[in-house]
PANU-49543 format. One record per residue: chain; residue in three letters; x, y, z of N, C-alpha, C in turn. Coordinates in steps of 0.05 Angstrom, whole numbers. Example, Ala and Ser with C-alpha at 12.3 -4.5 7.8 and 13.67 -1.06 7.14 Angstrom:
REM PANU-49543
NODE seti torba     nX     nY     nZ    caX    caY    caZ     cX     cY     cZ
NODE    A   ALA    264   -114    156    246    -90    156    264    -66    156
NODE    A   SER    257    -45    142    273    -21    143    258      1    157
END
This chain:
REM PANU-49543
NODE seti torba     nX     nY     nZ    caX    caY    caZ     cX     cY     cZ
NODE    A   UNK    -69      2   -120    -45     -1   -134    -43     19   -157
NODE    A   UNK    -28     30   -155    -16     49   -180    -16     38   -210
NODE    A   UNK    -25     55   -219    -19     42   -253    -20     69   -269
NODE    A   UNK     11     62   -283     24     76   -298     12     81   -324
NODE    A   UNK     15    101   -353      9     96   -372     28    114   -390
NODE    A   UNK     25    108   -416     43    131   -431     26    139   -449
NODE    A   UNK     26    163   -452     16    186   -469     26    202   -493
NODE    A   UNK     17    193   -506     31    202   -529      1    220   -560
NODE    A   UNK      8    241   -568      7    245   -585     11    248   -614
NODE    A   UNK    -15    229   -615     -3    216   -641    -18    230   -680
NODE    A   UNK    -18    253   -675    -35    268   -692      1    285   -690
NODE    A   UNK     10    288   -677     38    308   -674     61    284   -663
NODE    A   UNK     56    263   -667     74    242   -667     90    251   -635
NODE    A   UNK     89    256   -614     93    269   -606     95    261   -568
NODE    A   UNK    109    248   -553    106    235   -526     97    253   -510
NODE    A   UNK     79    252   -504     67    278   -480     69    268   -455
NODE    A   UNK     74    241   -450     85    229   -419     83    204   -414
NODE    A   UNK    114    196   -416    121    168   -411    116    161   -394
NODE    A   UNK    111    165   -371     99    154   -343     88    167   -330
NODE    A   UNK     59    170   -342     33    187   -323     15    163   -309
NODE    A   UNK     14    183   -290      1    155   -265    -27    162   -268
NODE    A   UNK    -46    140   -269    -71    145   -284    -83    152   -252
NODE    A   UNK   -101    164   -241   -113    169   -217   -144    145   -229
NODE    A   UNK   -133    119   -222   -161     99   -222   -165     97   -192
NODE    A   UNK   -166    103   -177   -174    102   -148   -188    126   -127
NODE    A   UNK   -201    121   -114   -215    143    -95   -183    163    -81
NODE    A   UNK   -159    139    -73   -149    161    -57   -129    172    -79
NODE    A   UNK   -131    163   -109   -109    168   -127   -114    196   -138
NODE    A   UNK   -150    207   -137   -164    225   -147   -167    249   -126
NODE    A   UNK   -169    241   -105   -167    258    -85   -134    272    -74
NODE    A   UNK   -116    255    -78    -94    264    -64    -79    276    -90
NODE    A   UNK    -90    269   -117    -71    277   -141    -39    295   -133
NODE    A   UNK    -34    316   -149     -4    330   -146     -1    342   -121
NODE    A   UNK    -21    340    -99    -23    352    -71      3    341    -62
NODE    A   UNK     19    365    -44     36    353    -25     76    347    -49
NODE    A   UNK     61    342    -73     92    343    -87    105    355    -88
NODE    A   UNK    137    361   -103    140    386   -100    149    392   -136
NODE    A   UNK    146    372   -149    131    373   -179    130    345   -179
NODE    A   UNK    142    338   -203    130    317   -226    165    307   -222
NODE    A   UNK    173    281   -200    198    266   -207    196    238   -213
NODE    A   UNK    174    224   -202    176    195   -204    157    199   -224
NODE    A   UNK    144    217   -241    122    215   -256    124    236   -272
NODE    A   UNK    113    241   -303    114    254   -314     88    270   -326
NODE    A   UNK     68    261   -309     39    270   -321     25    248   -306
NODE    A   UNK     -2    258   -302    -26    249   -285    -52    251   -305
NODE    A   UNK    -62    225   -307    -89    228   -313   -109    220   -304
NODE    A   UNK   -137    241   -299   -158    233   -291   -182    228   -304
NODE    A   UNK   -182    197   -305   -206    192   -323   -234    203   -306
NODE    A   UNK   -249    209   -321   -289    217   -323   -281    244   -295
NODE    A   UNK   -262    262   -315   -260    286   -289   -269    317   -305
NODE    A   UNK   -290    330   -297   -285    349   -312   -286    374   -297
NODE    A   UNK   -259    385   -280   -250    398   -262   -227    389   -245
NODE    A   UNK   -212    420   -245   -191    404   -222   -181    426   -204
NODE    A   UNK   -176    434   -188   -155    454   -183   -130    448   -175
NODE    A   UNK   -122    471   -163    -85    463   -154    -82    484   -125
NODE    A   UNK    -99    483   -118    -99    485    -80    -78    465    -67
NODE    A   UNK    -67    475    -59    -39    462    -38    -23    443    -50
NODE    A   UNK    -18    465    -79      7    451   -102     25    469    -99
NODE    A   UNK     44    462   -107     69    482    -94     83    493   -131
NODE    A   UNK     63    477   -147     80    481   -163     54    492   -193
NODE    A   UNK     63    505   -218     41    509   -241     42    478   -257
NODE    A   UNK     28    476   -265     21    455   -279      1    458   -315
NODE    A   UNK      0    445   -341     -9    446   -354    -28    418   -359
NODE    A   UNK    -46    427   -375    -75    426   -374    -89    411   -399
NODE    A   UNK    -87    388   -405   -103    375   -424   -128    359   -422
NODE    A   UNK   -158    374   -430   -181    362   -437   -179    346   -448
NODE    A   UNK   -189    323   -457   -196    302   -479   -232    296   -475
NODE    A   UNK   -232    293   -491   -264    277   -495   -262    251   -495
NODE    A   UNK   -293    239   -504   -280    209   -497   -273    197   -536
NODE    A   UNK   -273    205   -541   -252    191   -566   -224    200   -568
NODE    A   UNK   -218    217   -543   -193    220   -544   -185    245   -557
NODE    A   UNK   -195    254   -560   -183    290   -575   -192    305   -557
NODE    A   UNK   -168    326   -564   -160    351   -547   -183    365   -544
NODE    A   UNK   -198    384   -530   -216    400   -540   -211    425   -523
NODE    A   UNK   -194    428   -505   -182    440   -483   -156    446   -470
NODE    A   UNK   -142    462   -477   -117    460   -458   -107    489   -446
NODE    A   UNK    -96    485   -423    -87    503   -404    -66    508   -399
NODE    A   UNK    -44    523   -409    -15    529   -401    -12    544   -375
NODE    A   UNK      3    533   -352     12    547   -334    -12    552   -322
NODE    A   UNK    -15    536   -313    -43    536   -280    -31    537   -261
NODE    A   UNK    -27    567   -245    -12    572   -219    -21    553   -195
NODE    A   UNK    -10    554   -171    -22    546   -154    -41    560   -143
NODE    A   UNK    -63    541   -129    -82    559   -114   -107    573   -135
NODE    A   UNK   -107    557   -159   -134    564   -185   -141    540   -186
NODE    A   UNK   -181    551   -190   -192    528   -196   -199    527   -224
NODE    A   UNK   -207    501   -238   -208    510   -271   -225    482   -269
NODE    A   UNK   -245    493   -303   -272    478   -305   -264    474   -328
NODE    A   UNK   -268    448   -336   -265    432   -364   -298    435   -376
NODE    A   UNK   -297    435   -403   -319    433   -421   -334    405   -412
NODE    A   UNK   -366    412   -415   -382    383   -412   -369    357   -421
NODE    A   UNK   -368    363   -450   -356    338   -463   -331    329   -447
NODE    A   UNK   -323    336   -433   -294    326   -421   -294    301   -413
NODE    A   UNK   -286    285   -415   -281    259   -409   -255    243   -395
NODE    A   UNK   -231    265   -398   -217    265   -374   -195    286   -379
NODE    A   UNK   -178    289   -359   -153    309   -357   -129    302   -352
NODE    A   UNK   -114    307   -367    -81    296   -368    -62    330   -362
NODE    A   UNK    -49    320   -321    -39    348   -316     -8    338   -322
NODE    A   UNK      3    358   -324     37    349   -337     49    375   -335
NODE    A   UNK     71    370   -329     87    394   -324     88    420   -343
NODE    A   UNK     93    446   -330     84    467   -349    107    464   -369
NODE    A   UNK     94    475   -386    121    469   -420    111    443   -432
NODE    A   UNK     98    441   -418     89    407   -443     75    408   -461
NODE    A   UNK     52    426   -463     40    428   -478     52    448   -497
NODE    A   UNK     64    467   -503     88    476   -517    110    470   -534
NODE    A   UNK    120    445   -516    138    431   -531    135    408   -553
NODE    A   UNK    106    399   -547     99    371   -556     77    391   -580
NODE    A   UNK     80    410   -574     57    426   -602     26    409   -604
NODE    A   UNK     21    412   -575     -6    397   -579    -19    424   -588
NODE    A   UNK    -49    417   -594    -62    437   -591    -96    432   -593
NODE    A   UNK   -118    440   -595   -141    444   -601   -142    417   -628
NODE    A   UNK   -168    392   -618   -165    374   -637   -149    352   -650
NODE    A   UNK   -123    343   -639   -105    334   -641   -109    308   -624
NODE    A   UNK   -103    284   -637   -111    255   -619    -93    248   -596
NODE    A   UNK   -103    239   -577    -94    233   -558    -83    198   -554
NODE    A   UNK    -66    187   -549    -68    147   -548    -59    147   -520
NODE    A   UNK    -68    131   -495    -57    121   -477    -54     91   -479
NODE    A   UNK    -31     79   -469    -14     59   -467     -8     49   -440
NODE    A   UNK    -12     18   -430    -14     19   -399     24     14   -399
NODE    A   UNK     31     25   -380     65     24   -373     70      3   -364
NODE    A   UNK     60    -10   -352     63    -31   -324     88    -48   -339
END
């Protein structure tokens, strides 16, 4: 079963994604943004205890947020084309992908707290 969450930055007061579908499942983690053709029923994906992802047989770029596990930024990636693989820092504790321009708009950046919220 799917479960939704909202994301918000709250160091920049700031919604980074009202309905990111958390990947808690084997086939939620495996099939992630594969096959979409972006981000419509969803606005961001997170994968908890992930530290790596690529975007092989994504049709679309995507941006890139590390967190540790207290929740701060320690990592982010604007515009991950399709077809790149990318390695998150040890400390990583999970990755929140969201459409490119998000991290831009919402002025996240390096250190900045992260809060997830379950949607359901």
């Amino acid at each position: 079963m799917k479960k939704y969450i909202n994301i918000t930055n709250i160091t920049k007061t700031a919604c980074i994604s009202g309905r990111a579908c958390m990947a808690n499942t084997f086939f939620l983690r495996l099939k992630g943004l594969i096959g979409r053709n972006g981000f419509k029923d969803i606005d961001g994906f997170f994968i908890p205890k992930c530290r790596a992802v690529h975007t092989f047989f994504m049709r679309f770029p995507i941006d890139i947020i590390c967190i540790n596990k207290d929740f701060r930024v320690i990592r982010i990636v604007r515009n991950l084309q399709p077809y790149k693989n990318f390695t998150c820092l040890l400390a990583t504790h999970g990755v929140i992908e969201l459409p490119e321009g998000m991290i831009t708009s919402t002025k996240t950046e390096l250190g900045d707290y992260i809060e997830m919220k379950n949607n359901d």
